[in-house]
N, C-alpha and C positions, 0 to 999 in steps of 0.2 A: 527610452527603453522601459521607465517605470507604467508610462503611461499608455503604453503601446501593449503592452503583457498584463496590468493590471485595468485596464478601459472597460474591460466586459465587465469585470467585477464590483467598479463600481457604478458601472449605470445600472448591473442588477442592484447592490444596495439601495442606491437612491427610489428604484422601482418598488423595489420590495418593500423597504418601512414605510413608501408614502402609501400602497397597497394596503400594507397592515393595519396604517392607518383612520385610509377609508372602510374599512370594513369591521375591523374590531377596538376604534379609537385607541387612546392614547395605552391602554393598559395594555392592547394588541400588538404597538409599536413596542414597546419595553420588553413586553415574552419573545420576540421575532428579531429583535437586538442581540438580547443575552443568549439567546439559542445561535445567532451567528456566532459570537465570543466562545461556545462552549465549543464549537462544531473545530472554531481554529486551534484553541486550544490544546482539545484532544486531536491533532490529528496533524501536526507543525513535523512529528517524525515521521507521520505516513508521505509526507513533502519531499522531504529529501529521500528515504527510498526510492520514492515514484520516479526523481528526478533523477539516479543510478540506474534506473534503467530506461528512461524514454531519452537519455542521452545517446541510445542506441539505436533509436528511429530516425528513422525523416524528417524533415520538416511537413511535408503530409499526415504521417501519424500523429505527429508532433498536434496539429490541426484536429486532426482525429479525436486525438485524446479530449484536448478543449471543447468539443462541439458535443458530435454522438456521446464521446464519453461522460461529458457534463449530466447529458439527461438522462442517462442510465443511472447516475452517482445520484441525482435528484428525483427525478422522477420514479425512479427504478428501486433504489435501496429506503431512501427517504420517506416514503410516500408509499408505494406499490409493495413491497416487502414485508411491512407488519400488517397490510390488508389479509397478502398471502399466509403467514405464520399463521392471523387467526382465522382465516377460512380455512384451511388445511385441520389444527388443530379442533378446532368445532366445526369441523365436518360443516361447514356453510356455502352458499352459492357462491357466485363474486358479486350479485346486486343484493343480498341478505346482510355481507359484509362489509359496503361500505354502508350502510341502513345504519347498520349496529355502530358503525365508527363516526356517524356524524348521531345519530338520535340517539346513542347509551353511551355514553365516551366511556362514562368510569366502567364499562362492563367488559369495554374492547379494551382498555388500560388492564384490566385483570387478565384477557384473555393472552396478551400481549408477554406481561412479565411472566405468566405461566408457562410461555415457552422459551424462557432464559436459559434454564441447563442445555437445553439443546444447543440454542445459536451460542451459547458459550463454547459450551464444549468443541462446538464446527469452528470458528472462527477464534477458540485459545488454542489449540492443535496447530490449525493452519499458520498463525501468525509462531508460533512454538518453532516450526520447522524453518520459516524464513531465517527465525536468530540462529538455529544451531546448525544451518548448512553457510548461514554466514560466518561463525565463530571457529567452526570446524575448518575453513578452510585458511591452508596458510597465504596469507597478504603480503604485499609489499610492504606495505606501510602496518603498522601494529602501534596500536596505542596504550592499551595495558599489555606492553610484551610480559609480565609476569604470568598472567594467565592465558593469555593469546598464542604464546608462543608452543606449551606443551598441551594445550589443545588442537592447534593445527597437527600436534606430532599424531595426537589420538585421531584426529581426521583422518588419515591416510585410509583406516579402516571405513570403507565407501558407506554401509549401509550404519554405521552408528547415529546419525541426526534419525532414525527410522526408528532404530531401537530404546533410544533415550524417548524420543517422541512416544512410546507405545508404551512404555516404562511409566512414562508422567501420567498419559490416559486410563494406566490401570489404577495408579496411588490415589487420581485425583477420583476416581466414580469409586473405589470401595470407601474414601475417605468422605466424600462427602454423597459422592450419589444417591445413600440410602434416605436421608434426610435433606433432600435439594427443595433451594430459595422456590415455590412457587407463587410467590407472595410478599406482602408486606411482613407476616409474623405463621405463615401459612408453609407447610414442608411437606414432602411426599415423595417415595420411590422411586427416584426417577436412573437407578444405576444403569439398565440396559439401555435407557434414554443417550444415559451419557455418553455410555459406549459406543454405541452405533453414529453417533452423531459425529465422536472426535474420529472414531475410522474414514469417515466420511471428510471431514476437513483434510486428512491423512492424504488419502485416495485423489480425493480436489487439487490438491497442493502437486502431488506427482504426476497428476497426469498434464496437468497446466504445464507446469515446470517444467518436466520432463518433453514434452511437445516442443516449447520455446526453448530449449536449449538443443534439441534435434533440430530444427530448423536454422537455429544459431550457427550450430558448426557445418550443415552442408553449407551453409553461407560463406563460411570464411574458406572451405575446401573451393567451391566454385570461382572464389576471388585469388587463389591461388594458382587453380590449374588457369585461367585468364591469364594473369600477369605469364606464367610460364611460358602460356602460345606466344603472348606478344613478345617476349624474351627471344625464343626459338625462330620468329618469321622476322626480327630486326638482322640477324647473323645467318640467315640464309642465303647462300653464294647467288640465287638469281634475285635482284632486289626488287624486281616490280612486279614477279608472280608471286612471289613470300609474300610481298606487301599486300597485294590483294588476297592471299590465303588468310595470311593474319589477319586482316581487318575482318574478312570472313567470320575467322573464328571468335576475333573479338566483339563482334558483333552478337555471335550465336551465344558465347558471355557472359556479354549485356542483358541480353533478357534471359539467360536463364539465371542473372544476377536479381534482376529486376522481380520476377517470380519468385526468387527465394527468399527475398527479402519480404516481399508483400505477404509470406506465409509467415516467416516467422516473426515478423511487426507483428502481425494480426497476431497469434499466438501471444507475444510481447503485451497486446493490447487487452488482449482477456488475463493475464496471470494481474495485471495492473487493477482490472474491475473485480477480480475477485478479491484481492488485493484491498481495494478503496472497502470493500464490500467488510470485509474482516476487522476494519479497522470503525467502518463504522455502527457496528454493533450498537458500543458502549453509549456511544454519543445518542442512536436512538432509543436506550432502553432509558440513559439517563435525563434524555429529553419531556420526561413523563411526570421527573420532578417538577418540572415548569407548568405543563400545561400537559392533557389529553386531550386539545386540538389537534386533529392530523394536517389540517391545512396552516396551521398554526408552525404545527411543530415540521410539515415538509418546507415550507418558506424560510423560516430560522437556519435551518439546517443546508438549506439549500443554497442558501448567500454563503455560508461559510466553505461549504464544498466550491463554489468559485473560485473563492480565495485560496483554495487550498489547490486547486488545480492551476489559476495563476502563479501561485507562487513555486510549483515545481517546476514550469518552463522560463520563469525567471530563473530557477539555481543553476537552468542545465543552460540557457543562453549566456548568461554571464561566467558560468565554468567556477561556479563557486567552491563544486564538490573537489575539482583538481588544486585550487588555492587553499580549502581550509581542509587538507586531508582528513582530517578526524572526524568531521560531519557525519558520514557514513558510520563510520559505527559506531558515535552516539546516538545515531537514529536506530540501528539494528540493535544496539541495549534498548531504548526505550521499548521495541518491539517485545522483547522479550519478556520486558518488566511487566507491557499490556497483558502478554499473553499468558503468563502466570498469575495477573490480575485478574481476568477474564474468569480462568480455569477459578482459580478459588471461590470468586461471586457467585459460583453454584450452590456453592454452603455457607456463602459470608458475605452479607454485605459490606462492600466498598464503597464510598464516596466516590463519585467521578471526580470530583476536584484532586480526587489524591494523584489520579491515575493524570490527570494532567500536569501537574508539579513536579512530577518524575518525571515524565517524557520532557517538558522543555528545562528541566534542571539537567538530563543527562545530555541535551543536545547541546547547552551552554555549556556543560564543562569541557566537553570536544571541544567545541567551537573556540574557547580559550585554550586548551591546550595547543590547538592549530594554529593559535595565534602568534605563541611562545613560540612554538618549531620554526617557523616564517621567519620571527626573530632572530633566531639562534644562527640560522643555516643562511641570513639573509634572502630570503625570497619575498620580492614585492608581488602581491595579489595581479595578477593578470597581465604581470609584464615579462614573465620569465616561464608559463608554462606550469606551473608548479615546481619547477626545480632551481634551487639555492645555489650556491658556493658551497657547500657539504651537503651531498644529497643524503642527507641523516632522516632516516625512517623509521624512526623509532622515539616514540614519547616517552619523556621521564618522568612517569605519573606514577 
């Protein structure tokens, strides 16, 4: 299993530092290391998300995600991403652009951090929303029921994750907006920047989401009315023209199961890469502390996005999320904590090291608390389902 889920990742390792290697010796291998390590770091919570919901696909998607989806997450965010931000931003060709990013690094490094408030503000919003449509709603399982429990009660009210979201977007552009990070020690107006930018992650987020859960529920409607024909043509008084009626209809279905599914997977598969996309922001702006190599810093990054896409069909094949209940929403706190981090680095710089201590401290302390519940309630990891001798759902945290 280990070797079978993580094979790809590490013969790209093995490729990659002998790569780095050959081409920028030993000092080349060490930046293309540590930029793997920062890539897994920041991004062990965007893991288990990923793996909540691609436990909802196929095994095709599932494929999907690992393949196409790799070289969009590398090629696409890593690499082609900040070429775009600073072609967009200076008004440049796409061959003027990548000129500037191999012959002036430190210039494409300036032009790069100068559009921070934006991709903050797009991608603190967006990941803002993931935690408060997760918090808001009420779970089975609840880990701090102290707070979990009478914020599901305030969930009921559908559009609050919308309103807190837009609440934060204002506090965060009049509070920092007017004097936003464009720089090392460098500030500038960037309020309407911010704005428009978190409407936009706002917008992104719902129309994704919103898409992928319309397709969700005709899915499980079409998987309903099916079982019902086949219900209806089993207790039909003529048994071999029912049977051939039902098989009919179950047939007709099957593919319009099969279609519903491929739409809303595919939907599934884009709310995933905007997703990947949002989470990895930090990791490429924080990648500049190492190096203003782009081929440098898309390889680095690129190994660890592997990892990070192996390691989510590792969570969801082995059924991790159902044995360590609390995973989930230590990763959806981390998410939270990013995206309040995110939102502030418009007017403050953070360390990415902090941003990463949080995210795998709150995904360990879940993970330990699931541990103890298992205990408690007797459930052995993958022998029983997730369900104990007291199916007690609730953490004493």
């Amino acid at each position: 299993m280990l070797l079978r889920t993580f094979g790809w990742s590490f013969g790209v390792t093995i490729a990659g530092l002998a790569l780095a290697f050959i081409l920028w010796g030993w000092e080349g291998f060490a930046v293309v290391a540590i930029l793997s390590i920062l890539e897994i770091s920041l991004s062990f919570d965007n893991a288990v998300v990923n793996a909540s919901v691609l436990a909802k696909m196929n095994a095709f998607w599932q494929k999907i995600f690992l393949t196409i989806g790799i070289l969009i997450a590398v090629f696409g965010m890593r690499l082609v991403f900040p070429l775009l931000i600073v072609g967009i931003t200076a008004k440049l060709g796409p061959i003027e652009t990548i000129d500037l990013a191999i012959n002036d690094k430190d210039e494409y490094e300036r032009l790069v951090t100068a559009a921070h408030p934006s991709i903050a503000a797009f991608g603190g919003i967006f990941l803002l929303m993931i935690f408060l449509d997760f918090i808001f709603e009420d779970r089975e399982h609840k880990w701090l029921s102290w707070l979990e429990k009478p914020l599901a009660r305030l969930g009921k009210l559908d559009v609050l994750s919308v309103l807190v979201a837009l609440g934060t977007l204002l506090v965060v552009a009049t509070t920092y907006g007017g004097e936003a990070l464009v720089g090392d020690h460098e500030t500038a107006d960037k309020t309407a920047t911010v704005l428009i930018s978190g409407l936009l992650g706002l917008i992104t987020y719902l129309i994704v989401g919103g898409l992928s859960e319309h397709f969700e529920n005709k899915l499980e409607e079409g998987d309903e009315e099916d079982a019902e024909e086949a219900a209806g043509a089993e207790g039909a008084e003529e048994a071999e023209g029912a049977g051939k009626s039902g098989e009919g209809a179950t047939q007709n279905g099957n593919r319009q199961l099969v279609g519903l599914a491929g739409k809303a997977a595919f939907f599934l598969f884009l709310y995933l890469e905007v997703l990947d996309a949002s989470f990895s922001f930090d990791g490429v702006i924080g990648a500049f502390a190492i190096t203003n190599d782009i081929f440098e810093m898309a390889l680095g990054l690129g190994i660890g996005a592997m990892y990070v896409r192996s390691l989510t069909v590792y969570l969801v094949r082995k059924g991790t999320l159902d044995d360590y209940v609390y995973l989930e929403h230590g990763a959806h706190y981390a998410i939270g904590a990013l995206a309040i981090i995110l939102l502030v680095t418009i007017g403050q710089h953070i360390n990415e090291v902090v941003t990463g201590v949080i995210g795998v401290a709150l995904i360990g302390l879940a993970f330990w608390s699931s541990v103890v519940r298992n205990r408690r309630i007797g459930h052995e990891p993958g022998k029983n389902n997730g369900q104990g001798a007291e199916p007690e759902v609730e953490a004493k945290v």
